[in-house]
C-alpha positions as CSV (number, residue, x, y, z in Angstrom):
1,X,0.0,0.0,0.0
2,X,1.6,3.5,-1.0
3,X,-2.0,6.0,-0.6
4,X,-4.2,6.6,1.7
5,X,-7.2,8.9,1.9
6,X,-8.5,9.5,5.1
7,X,-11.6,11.6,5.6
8,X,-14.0,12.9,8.5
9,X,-17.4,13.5,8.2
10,X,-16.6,16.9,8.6
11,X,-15.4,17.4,5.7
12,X,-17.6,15.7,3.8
13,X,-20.4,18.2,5.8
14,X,-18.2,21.3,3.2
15,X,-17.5,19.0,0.0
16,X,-19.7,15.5,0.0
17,X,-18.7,14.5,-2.8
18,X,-14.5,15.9,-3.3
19,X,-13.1,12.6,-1.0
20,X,-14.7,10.2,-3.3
21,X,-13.9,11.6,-6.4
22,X,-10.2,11.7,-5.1
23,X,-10.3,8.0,-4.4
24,X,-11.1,7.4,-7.9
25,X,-8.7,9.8,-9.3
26,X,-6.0,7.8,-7.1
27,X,-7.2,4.1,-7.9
28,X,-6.3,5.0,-11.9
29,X,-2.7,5.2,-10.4
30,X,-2.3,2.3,-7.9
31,X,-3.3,0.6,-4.9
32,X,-5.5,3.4,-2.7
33,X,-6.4,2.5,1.4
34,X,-9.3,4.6,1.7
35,X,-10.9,5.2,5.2
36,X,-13.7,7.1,6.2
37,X,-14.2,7.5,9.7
38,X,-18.0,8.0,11.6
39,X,-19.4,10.9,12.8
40,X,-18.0,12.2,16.5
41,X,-14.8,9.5,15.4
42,X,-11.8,11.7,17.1
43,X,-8.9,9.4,16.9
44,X,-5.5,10.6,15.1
45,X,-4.0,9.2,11.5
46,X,-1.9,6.9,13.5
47,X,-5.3,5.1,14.6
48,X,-6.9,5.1,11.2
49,X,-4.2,3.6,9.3
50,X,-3.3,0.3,8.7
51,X,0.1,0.1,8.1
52,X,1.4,3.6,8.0
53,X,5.3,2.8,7.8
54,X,3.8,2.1,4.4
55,X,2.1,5.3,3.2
56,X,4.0,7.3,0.5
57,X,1.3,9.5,-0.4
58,X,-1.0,11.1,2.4
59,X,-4.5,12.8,1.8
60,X,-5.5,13.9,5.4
61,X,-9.0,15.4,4.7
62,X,-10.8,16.4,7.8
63,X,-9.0,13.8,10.3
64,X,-6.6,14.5,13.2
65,X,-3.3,14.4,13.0
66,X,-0.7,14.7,15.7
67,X,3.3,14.6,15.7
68,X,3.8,11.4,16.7
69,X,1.3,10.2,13.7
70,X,3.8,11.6,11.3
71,X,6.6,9.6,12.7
72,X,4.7,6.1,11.9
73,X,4.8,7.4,8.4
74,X,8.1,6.6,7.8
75,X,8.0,6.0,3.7
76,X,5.8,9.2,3.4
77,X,7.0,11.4,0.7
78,X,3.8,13.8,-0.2
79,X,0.9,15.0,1.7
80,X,-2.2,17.1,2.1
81,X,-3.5,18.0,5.2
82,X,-6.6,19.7,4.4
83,X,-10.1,21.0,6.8
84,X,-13.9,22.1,5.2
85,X,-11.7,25.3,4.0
86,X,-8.0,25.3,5.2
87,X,-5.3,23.2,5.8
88,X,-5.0,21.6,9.4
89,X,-1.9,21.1,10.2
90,X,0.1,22.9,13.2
91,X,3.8,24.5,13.1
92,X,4.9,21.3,14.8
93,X,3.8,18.9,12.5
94,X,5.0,21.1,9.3
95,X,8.5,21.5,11.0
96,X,8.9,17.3,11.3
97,X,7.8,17.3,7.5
98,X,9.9,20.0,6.2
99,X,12.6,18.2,7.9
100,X,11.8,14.8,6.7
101,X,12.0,16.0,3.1
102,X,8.2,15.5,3.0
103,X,6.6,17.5,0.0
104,X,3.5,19.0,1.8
105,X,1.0,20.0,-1.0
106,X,-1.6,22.8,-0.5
107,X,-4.8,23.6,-2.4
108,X,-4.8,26.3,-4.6
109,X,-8.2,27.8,-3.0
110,X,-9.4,29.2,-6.2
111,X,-10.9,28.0,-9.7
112,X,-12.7,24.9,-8.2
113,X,-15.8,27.3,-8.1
114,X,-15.0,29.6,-10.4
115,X,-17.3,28.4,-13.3
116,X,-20.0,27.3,-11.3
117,X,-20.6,30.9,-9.4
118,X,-19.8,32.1,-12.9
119,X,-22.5,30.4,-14.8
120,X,-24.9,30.7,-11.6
121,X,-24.4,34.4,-12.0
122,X,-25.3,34.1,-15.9
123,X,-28.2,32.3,-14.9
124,X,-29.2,34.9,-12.0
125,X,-28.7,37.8,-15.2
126,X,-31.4,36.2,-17.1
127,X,-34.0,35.6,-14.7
128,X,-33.8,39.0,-13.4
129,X,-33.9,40.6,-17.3
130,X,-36.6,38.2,-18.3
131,X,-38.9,37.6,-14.4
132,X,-38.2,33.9,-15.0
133,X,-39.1,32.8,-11.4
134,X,-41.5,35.5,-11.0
135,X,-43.8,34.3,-13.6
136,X,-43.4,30.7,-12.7
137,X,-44.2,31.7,-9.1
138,X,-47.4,33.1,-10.4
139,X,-48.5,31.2,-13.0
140,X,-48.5,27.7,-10.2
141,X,-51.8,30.2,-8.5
142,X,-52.9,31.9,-11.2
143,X,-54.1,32.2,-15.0
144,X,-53.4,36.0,-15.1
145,X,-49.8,36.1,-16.1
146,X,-51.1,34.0,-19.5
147,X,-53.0,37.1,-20.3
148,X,-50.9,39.4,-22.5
149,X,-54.0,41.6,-24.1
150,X,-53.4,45.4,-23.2
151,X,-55.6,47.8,-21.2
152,X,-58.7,47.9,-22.9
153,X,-58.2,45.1,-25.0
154,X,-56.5,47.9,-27.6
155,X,-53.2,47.6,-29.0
156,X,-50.8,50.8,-28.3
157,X,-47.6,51.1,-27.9
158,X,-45.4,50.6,-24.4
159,X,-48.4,48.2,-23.3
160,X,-49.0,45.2,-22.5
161,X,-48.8,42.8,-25.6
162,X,-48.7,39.2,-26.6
163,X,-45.9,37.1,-25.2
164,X,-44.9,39.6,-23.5
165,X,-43.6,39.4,-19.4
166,X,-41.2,41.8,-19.0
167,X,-41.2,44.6,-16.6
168,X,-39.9,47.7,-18.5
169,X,-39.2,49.5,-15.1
170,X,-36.3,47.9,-15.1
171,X,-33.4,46.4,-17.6
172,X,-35.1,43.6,-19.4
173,X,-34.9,42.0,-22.5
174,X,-31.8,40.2,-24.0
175,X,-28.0,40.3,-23.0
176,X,-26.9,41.1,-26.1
177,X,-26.4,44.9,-26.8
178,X,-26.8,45.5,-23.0
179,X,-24.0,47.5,-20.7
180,X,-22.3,44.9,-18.5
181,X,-19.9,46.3,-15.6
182,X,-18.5,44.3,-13.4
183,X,-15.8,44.9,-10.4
184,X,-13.5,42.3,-10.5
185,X,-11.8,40.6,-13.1
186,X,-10.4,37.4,-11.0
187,X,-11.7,33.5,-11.9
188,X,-15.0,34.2,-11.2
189,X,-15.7,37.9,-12.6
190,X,-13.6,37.0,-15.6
191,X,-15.5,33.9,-16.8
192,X,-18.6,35.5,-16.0
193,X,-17.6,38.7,-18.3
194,X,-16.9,36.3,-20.9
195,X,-20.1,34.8,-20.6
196,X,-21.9,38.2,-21.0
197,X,-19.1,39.2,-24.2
198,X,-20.3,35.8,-26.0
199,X,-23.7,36.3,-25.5
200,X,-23.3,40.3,-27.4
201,X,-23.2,42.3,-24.9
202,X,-20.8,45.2,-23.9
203,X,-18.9,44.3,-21.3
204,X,-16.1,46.8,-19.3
205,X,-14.7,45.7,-15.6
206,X,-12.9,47.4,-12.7
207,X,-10.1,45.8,-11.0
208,X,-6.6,47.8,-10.3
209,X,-4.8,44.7,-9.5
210,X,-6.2,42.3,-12.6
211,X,-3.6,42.3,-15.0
212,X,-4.0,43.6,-18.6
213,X,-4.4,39.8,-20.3
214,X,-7.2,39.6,-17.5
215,X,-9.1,41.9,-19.5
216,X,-8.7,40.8,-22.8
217,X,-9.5,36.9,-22.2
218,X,-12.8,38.1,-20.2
219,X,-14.2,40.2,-23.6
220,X,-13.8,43.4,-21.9
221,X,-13.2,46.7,-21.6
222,X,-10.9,47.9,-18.6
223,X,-12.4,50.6,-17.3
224,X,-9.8,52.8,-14.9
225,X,-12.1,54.4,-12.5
226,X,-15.4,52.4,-10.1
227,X,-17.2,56.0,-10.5
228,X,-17.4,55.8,-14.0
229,X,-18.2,51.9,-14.2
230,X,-20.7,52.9,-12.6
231,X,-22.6,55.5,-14.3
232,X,-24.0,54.1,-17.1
233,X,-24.5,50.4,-16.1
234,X,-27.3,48.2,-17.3
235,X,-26.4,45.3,-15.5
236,X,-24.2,45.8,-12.7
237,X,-22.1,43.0,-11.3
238,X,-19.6,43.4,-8.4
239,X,-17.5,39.8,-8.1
240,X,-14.8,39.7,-6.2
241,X,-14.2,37.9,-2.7
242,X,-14.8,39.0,0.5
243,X,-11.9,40.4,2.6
244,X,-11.2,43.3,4.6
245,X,-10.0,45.5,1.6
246,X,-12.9,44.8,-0.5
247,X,-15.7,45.1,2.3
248,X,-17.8,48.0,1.6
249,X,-15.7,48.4,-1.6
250,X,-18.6,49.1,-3.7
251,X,-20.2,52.4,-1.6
252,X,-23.6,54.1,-1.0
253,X,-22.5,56.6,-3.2
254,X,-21.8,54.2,-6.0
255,X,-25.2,52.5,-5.8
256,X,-26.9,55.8,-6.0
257,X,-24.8,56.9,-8.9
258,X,-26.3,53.3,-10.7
259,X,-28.8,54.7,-13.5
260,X,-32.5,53.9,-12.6
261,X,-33.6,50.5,-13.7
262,X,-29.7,49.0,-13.5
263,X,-30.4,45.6,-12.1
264,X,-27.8,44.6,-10.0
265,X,-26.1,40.7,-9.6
266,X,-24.7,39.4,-6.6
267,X,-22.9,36.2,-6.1
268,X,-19.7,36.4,-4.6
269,X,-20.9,38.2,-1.1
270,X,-23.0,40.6,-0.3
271,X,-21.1,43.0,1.8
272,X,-18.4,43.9,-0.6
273,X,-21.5,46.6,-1.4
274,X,-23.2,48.9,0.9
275,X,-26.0,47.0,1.7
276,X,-28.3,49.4,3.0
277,X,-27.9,51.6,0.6
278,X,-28.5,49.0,-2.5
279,X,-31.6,47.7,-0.6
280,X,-32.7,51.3,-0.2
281,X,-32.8,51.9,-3.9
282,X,-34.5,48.4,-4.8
283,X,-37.3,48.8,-2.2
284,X,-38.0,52.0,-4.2
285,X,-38.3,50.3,-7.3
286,X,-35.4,52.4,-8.6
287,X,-32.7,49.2,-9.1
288,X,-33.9,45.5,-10.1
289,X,-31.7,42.6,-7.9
290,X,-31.1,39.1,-8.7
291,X,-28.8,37.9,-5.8
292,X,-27.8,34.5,-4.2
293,X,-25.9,36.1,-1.0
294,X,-27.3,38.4,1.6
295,X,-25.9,40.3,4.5
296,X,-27.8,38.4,6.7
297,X,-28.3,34.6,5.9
298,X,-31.0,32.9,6.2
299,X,-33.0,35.7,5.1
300,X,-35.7,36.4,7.2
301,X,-39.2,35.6,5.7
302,X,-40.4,38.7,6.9
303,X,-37.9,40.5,4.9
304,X,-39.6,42.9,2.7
305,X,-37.2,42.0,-0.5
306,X,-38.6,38.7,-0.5
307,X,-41.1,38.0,-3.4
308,X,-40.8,41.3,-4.8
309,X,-41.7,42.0,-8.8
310,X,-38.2,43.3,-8.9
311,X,-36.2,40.7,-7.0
312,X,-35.0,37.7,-8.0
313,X,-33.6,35.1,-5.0
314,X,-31.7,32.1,-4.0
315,X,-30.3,30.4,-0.9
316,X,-26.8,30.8,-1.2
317,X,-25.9,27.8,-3.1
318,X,-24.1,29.4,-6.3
319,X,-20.8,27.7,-5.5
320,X,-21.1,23.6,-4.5
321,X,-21.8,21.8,-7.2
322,X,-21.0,18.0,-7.6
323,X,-18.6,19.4,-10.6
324,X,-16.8,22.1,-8.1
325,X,-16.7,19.4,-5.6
326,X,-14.9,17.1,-8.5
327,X,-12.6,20.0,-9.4
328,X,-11.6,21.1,-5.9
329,X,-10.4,17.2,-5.4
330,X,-8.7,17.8,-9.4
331,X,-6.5,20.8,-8.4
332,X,-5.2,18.7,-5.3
333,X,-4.8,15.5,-6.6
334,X,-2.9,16.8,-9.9
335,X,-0.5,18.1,-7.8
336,X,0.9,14.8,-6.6
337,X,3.4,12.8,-8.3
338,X,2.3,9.0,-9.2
339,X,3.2,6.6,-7.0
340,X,6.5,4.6,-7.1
């Protein structure tokens, strides 16, 4: 036996379906122990493994390990030592390692998602310009939304006509031709400008530490300044992570500088914009919002952005599919050389 996967339930609570698909990338190579402890199971590597003088390659995925487990793995030459979202392993354990010669191998922590928040976001774009859940909502209670004749039953223009569900308060319509702005133009904000770009629309983005290629492989236009991005979007999408130089990065005054109608995407996190301020604007029917993060989550079923004409809204859930689950265990596993 040269591998072993080890895995705790909690880590399988973050990614449920990352461990197996490792396993399987692994058996192509060799001969793979694979052990998955129960729930509330506390005991260290050393306990799991069977014979651990024989483990060359280590992937520690939510399971304890102590000092004195890394100096049963005598033949051990790679490792991961990965929680739900970071590596687990103290100074201690890195300093035996290091000196062992052990190559310790950490996960990337970006582009496992990237295309699913990316397409999720696409998806959230074209509900909100075309009221896809709306009219579904209404249509399970209801036979009005299948009633397109206008006011009066007289044709005239701006009014309501056949096949037609759009709100014109609001950006509607198709992608193509429409003003995309995004802030950001990392893994996420990148694939979903090229998204936008494909589809025809016109597409500029905001990030002063994206390189110039950045730009150019995303289909858009680098725009220099946030104010400006700002002031003539149709579609507004800020998508970049949350830390503590980007929180509150897109201000009160930048929503209220967002022309009227803009609808705006979220699905990164919420508080990288002022929050009050953007649900201000949309309770006033100035701004349309398709969003899958809030600044307070669960949201509240009281909340008055909840079933609004202008709102569009998901459970947080933009990011964890079974094919980012699959990828995150790709960019670890690649890493590894094959066993000896």
């Amino acid at each position: 036996m040269t591998s072993l996967i080890a895995v705790h339930p909690d880590f399988d609570r973050i990614w449920p379906f990352a461990a197996d698909h490792f396993r399987h990338l692994w058996q192509q190579q060799g001969e793979v122990e694979f052990v998955r402890v129960g729930d509330g199971d506390q005991r260290p590597l050393r306990q799991i493994a069977s014979q651990p003088d024989r483990i060359q390659r280590l992937a520690c995925l939510g399971v304890r390990v102590e000092l004195e487990c890394l100096r049963a793995c005598a033949s051990l030459r790679g490792a991961t030592f990965q929680g739900g979202y970071s590596g687990n392993l103290d100074r201690e354990c890195r300093d035996h390692l290091a000196q062992a010669g052990v190559r310790i191998y950490h996960h990337p922590s970006e582009g496992f998602w990237s295309q699913t928040v990316a397409e999720y976001g696409l998806a959230l774009t074209l509900c909100g310009l075309r009221r896809i859940p709306q009219l579904h909502h209404q249509i399970l209670t209801s036979l009005a939304p299948w009633d397109y004749e206008p006011p009066g039953g007289l044709g005239r223009p701006g009014a309501r006509g056949q096949q037609f569900g759009d709100d014109v308060r609001f950006t509607s319509g198709t992608l193509a031709g429409k003003r995309v702005r995004v802030v950001g133009a990392g893994n996420i904000a990148s694939r979903y400008a090229s998204f936008a770009h494909f589809l025809g629309a016109e597409v500029a983005a905001w990030d002063p530490f994206a390189s110039e290629p950045c730009f150019h492989r995303a289909g858009a236009r680098r725009e220099w300044h946030l104010e400006r991005l700002v002031s003539d979007a149709e579609i507004f999408a800020p998508m970049v992570p949350l830390t503590d130089s980007t929180r509150d990065l897109v201000k009160a005054h930048h929503i209220d500088a967002l022309p009227k109608g803009c609808l705006v995407v979220l699905v990164t996190r919420a508080r990288i914009c002022d929050t009050q301020a953007l649900r201000r604007r949309v309770l006033a029917d100035e701004l349309s919002l398709a969003a899958d993060v809030w600044e307070v989550e669960p949201v509240p079923l009281d909340d008055p952005l909840l079933g609004r004409p202008n709102v569009v809204h998901t459970p947080h859930n933009a990011g964890r599919t079974i094919d980012a689950n699959r990828a995150w265990a790709e960019k670890l596993a690649e890493q590894f050389l094959p066993p000896v």
